[in-house]
C-alpha positions as CSV (number, residue, x, y, z in Angstrom):
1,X,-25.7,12.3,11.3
2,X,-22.0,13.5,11.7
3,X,-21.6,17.1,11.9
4,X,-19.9,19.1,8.9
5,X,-16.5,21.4,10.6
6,X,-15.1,24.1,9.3
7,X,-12.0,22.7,7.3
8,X,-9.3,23.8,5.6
9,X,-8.4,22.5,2.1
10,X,-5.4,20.6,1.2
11,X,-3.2,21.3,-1.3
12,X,-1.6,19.0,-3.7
13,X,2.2,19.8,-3.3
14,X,5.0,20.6,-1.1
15,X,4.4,24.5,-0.1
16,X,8.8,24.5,0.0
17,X,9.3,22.6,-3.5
18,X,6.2,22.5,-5.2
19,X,6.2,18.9,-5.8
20,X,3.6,16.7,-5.8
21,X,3.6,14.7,-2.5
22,X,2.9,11.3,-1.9
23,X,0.3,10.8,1.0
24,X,-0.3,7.9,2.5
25,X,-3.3,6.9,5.5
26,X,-2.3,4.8,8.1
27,X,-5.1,3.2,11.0
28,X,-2.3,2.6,13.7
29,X,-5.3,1.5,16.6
30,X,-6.0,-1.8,13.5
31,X,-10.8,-0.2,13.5
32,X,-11.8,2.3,14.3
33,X,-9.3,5.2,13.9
34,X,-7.7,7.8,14.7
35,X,-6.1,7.5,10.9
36,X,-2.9,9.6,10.9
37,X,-2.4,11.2,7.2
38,X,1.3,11.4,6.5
39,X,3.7,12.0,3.5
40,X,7.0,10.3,1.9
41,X,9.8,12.9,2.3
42,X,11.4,11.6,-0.7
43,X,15.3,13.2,0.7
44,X,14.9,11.0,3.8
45,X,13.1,7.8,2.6
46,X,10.7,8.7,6.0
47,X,7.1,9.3,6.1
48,X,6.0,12.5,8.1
49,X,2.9,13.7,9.6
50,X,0.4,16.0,8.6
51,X,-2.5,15.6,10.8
52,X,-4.7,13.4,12.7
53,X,-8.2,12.6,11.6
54,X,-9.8,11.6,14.9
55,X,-11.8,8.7,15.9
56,X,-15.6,9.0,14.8
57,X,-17.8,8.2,17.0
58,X,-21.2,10.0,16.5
59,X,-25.2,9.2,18.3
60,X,-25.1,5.3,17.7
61,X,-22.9,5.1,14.9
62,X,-19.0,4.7,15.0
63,X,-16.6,5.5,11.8
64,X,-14.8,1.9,11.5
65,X,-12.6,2.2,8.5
66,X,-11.2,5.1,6.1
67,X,-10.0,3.7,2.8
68,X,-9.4,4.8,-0.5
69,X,-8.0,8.4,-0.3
70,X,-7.3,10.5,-3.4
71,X,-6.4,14.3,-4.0
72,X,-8.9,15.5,-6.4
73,X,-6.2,18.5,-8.1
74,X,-9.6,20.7,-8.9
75,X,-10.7,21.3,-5.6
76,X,-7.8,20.8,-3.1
77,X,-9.9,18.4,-1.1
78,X,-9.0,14.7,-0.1
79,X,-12.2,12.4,-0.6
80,X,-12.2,8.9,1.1
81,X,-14.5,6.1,1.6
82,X,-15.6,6.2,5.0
83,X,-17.5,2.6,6.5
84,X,-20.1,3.4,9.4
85,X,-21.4,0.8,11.7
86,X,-24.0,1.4,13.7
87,X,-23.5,0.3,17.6
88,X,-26.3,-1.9,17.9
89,X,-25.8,-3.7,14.5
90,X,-22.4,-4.0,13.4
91,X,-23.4,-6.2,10.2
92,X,-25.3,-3.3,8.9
93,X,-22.5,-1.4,8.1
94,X,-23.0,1.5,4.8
95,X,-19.9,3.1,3.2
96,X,-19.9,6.7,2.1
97,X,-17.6,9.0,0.7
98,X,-16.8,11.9,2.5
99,X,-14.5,14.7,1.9
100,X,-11.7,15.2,4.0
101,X,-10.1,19.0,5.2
102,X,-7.4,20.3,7.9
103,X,-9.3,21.2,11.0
């Protein structure tokens, strides 16, 4: 069981502009995290960073991959679909969707 943190919600624009911003997840390690969230500064062309969702590794079980991100606009919070293997069986992998906040 992965244990719930205190997070902080997201919100779904640009605090300067109030623009919607375009998010995007990258897994820069190619597994098992840590999945760095950034956004397309549309003035530069360049994605910047937001924050760092670490790697999950959690009493047997490790977080392998984080897919699937959306902004749901009535809550503030980022939901993804998160796959977790468990060490001694990595076929018997189960996906789940977890919600996603700024530590």
């Amino acid at each position: 069981v992965l244990v719930p943190q205190q997070l902080i919600r997201w919100h779904c624009t640009n605090e300067e502009s109030q623009l919607p911003i375009a998010m995007q997840i990258l897994d820069r390690a190619k597994g098992s995290g840590p999945w760095d969230f950034d956004y397309l500064n549309v003035e530069t062309g360049k994605y910047e960073h937001i924050v760092q969702l670490p790697q999950i590794k959690h009493e047997g079980v490790t977080a392998q991959k984080l897919n699937a991100c959306a902004m749901n606009p009535m809550d503030d919070w980022v939901y993804c679909v998160l796959q977790v293997v468990p060490d001694e069986n990595p076929k018997g992998y189960r996906n789940y969707i977890v919600r996603v906040g700024i530590a």
